[in-house]
ChimeraX commands (.cxc) that place a marker at each C-alpha (Angstrom):
marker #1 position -7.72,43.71,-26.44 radius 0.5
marker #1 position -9.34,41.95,-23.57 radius 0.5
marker #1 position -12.03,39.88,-23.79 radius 0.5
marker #1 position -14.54,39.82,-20.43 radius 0.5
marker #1 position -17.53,37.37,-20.60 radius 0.5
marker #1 position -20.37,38.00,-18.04 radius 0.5
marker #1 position -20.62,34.75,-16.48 radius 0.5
marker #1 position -22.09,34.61,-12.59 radius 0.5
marker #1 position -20.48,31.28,-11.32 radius 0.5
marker #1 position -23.17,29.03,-10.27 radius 0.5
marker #1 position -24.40,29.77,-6.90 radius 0.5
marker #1 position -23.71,26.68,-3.76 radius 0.5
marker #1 position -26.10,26.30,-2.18 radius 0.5
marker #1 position -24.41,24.74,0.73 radius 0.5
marker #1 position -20.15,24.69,1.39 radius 0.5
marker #1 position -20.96,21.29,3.67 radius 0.5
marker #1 position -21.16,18.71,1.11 radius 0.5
marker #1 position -17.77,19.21,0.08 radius 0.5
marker #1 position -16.29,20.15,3.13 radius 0.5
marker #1 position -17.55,16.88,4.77 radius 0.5
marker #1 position -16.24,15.33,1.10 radius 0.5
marker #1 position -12.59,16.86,2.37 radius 0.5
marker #1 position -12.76,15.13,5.74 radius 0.5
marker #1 position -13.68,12.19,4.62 radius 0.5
marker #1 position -10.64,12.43,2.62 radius 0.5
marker #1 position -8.72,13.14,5.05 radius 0.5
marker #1 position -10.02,10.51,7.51 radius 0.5
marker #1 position -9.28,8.28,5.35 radius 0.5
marker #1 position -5.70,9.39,4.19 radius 0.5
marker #1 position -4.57,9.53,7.84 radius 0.5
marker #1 position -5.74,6.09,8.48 radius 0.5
marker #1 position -3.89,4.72,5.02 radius 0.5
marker #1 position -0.48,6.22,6.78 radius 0.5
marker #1 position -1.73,4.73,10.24 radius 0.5
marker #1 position -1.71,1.40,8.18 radius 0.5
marker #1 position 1.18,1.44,6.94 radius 0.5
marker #1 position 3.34,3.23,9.86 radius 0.5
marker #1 position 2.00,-0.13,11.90 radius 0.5
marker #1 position 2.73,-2.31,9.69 radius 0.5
marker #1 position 6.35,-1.14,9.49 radius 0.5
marker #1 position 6.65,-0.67,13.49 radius 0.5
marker #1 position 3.45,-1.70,15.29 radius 0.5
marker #1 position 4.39,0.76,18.57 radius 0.5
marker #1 position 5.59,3.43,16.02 radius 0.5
marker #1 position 1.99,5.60,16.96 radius 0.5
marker #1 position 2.21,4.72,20.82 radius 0.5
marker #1 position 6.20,5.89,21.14 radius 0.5
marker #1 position 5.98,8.64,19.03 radius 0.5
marker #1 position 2.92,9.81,21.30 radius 0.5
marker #1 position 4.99,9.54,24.32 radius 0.5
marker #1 position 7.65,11.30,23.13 radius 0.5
marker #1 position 5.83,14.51,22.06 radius 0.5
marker #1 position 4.03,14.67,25.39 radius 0.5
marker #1 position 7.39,14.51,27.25 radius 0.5
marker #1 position 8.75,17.04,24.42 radius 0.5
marker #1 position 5.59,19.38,25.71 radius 0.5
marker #1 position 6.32,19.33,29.06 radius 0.5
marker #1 position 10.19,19.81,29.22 radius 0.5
marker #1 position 9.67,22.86,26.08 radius 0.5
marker #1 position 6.14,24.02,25.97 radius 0.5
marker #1 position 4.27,25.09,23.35 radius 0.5
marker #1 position 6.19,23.82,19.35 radius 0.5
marker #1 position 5.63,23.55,15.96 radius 0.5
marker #1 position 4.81,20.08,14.39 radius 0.5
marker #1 position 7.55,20.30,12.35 radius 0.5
marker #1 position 9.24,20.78,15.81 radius 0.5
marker #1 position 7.97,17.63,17.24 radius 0.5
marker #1 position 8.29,15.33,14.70 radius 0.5
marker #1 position 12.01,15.70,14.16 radius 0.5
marker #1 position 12.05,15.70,17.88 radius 0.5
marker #1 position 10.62,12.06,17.37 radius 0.5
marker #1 position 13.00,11.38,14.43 radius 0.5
marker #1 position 16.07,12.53,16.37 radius 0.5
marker #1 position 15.13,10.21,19.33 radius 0.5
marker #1 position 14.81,7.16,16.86 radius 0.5
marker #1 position 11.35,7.12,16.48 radius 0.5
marker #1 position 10.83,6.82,12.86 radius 0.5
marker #1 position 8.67,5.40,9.78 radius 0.5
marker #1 position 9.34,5.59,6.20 radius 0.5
marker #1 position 7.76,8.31,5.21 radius 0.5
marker #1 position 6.80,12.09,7.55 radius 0.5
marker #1 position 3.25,11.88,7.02 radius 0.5
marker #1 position 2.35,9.33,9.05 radius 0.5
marker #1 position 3.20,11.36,11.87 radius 0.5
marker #1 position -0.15,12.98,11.21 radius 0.5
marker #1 position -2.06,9.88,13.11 radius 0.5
marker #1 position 0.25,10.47,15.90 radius 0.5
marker #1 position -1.29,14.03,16.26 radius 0.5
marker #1 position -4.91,13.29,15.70 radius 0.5
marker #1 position -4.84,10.93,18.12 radius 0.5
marker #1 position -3.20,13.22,20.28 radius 0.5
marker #1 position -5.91,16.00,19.62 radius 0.5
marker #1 position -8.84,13.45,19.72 radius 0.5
marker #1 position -7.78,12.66,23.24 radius 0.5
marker #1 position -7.43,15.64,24.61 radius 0.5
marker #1 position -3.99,15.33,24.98 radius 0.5
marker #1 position -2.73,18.25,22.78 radius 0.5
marker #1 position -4.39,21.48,21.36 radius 0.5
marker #1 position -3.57,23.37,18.13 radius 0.5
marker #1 position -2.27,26.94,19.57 radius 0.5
marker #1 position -2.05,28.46,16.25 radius 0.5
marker #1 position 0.20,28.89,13.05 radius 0.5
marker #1 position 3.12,29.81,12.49 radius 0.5
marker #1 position 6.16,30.01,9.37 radius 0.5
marker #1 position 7.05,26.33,8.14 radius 0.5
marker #1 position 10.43,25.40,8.66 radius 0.5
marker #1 position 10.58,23.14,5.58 radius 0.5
marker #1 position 8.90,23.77,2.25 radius 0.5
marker #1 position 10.43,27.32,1.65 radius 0.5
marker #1 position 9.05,28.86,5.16 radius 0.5
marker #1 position 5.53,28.52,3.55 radius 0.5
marker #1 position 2.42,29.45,5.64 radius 0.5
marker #1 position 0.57,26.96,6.91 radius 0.5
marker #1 position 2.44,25.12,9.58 radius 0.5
marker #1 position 1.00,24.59,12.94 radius 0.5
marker #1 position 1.70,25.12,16.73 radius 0.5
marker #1 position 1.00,22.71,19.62 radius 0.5
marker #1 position 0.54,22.80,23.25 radius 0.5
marker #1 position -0.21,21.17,25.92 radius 0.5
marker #1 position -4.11,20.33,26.74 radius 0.5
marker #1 position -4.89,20.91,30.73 radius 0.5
marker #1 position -5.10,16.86,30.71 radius 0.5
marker #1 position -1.86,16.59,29.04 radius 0.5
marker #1 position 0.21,17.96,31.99 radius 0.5
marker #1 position -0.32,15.35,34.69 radius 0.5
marker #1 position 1.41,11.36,34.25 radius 0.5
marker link #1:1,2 radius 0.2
marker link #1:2,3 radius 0.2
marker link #1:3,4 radius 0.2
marker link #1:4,5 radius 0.2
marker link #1:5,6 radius 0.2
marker link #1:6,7 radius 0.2
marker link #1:7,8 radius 0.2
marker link #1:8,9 radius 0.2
marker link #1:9,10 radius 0.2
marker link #1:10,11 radius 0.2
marker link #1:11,12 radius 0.2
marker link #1:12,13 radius 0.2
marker link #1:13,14 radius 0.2
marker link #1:14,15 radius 0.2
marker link #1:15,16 radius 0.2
marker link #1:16,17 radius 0.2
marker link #1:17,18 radius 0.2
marker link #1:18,19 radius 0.2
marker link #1:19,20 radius 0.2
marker link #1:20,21 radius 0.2
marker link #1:21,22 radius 0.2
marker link #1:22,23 radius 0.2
marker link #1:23,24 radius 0.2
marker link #1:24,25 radius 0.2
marker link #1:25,26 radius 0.2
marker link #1:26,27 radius 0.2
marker link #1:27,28 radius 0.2
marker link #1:28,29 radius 0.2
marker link #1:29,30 radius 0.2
marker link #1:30,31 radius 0.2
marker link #1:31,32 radius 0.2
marker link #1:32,33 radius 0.2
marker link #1:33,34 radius 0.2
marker link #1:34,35 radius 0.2
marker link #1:35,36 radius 0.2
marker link #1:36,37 radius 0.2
marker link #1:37,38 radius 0.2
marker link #1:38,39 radius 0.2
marker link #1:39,40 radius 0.2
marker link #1:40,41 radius 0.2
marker link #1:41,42 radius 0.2
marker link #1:42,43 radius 0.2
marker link #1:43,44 radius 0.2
marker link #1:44,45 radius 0.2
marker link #1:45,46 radius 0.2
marker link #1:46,47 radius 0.2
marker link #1:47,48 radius 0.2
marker link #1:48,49 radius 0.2
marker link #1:49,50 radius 0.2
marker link #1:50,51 radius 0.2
marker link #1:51,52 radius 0.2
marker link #1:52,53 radius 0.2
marker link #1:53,54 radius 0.2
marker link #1:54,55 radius 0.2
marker link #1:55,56 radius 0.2
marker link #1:56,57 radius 0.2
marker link #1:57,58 radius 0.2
marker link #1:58,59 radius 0.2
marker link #1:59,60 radius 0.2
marker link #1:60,61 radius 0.2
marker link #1:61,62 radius 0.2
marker link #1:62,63 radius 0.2
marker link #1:63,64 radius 0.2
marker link #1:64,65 radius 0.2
marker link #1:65,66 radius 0.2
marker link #1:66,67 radius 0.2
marker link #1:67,68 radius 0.2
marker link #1:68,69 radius 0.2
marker link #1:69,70 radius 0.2
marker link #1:70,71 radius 0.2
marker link #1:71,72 radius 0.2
marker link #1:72,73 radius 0.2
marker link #1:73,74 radius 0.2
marker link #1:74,75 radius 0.2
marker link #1:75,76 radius 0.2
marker link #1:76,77 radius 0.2
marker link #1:77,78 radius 0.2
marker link #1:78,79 radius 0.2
marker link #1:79,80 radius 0.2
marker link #1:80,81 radius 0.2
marker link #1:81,82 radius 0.2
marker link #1:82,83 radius 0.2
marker link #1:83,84 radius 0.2
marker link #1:84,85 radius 0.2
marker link #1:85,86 radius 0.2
marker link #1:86,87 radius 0.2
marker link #1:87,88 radius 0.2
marker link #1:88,89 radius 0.2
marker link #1:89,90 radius 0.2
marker link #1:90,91 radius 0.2
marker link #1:91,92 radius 0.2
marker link #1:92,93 radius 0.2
marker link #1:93,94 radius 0.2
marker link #1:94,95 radius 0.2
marker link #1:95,96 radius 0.2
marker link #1:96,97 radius 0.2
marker link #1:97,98 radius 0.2
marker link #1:98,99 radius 0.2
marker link #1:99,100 radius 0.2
marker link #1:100,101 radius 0.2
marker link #1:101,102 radius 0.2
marker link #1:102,103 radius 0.2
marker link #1:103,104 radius 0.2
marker link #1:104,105 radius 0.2
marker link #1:105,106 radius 0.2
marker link #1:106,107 radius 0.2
marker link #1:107,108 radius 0.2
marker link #1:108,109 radius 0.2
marker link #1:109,110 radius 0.2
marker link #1:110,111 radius 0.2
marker link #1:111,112 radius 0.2
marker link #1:112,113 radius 0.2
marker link #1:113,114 radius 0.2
marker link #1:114,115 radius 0.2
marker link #1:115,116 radius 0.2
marker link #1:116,117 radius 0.2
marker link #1:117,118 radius 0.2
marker link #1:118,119 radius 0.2
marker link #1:119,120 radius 0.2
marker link #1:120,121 radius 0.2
marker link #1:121,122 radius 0.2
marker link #1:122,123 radius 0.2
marker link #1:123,124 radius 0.2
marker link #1:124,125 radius 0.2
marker link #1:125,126 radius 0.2
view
């Protein structure tokens, strides 16, 4: 036997609150991993930057996945993946780098959710 209760959820009346309550998060997160990727290398952010613009140009549009073990190969390291994440909002914030998309994840079981980067039209000059 199944029980079924008739229970409407309770109605939003807005989705902003929370979604600004995410990015906030987020923000905040990001800058955390900022922190402490400086305080381990202070030119970690600024090399790693360099390095996935000259990635873009030579190989065109990749995963950030891709990219970051581009940077890792090449030396450019922290203690910990996520702070890579700075390195790519600061990218997108200056219209360096757009998001192009999704594609499979190479790690975490070839999960949804990774993305694609390319090249913004100010990212292709030196």
């Amino acid at each position: 036997m199944q029980l079924s209760l008739d229970l409407a959820p309770q109605a939003m009346r807005s989705r902003a609150p929370a979604l600004a309550a995410a990015s906030r998060a987020g923000d905040a997160a990001i800058e955390r991993g900022a922190e402490k990727a400086r305080s381990i290398d202070p030119t970690f952010i600024a090399r790693a930057s360099e390095h996935m613009l000259r990635y873009l140009r030579q190989h065109g549009t990749s995963s950030g996945e891709l990219l970051t073990d581009a940077c890792k190969l090449a030396g450019i390291r922290s203690t910990d993946d996520r702070h890579f994440g700075v390195v790519f909002r600061a990218l997108i914030r200056d219209g360096l780098i757009r998001w192009a998309g999704e594609c499979k994840r190479t790690k975490g079981h070839a999960s949804r959710g990774g993305s694609l980067y390319r090249l913004a039209a100010s990212g292709r000059t030196e």
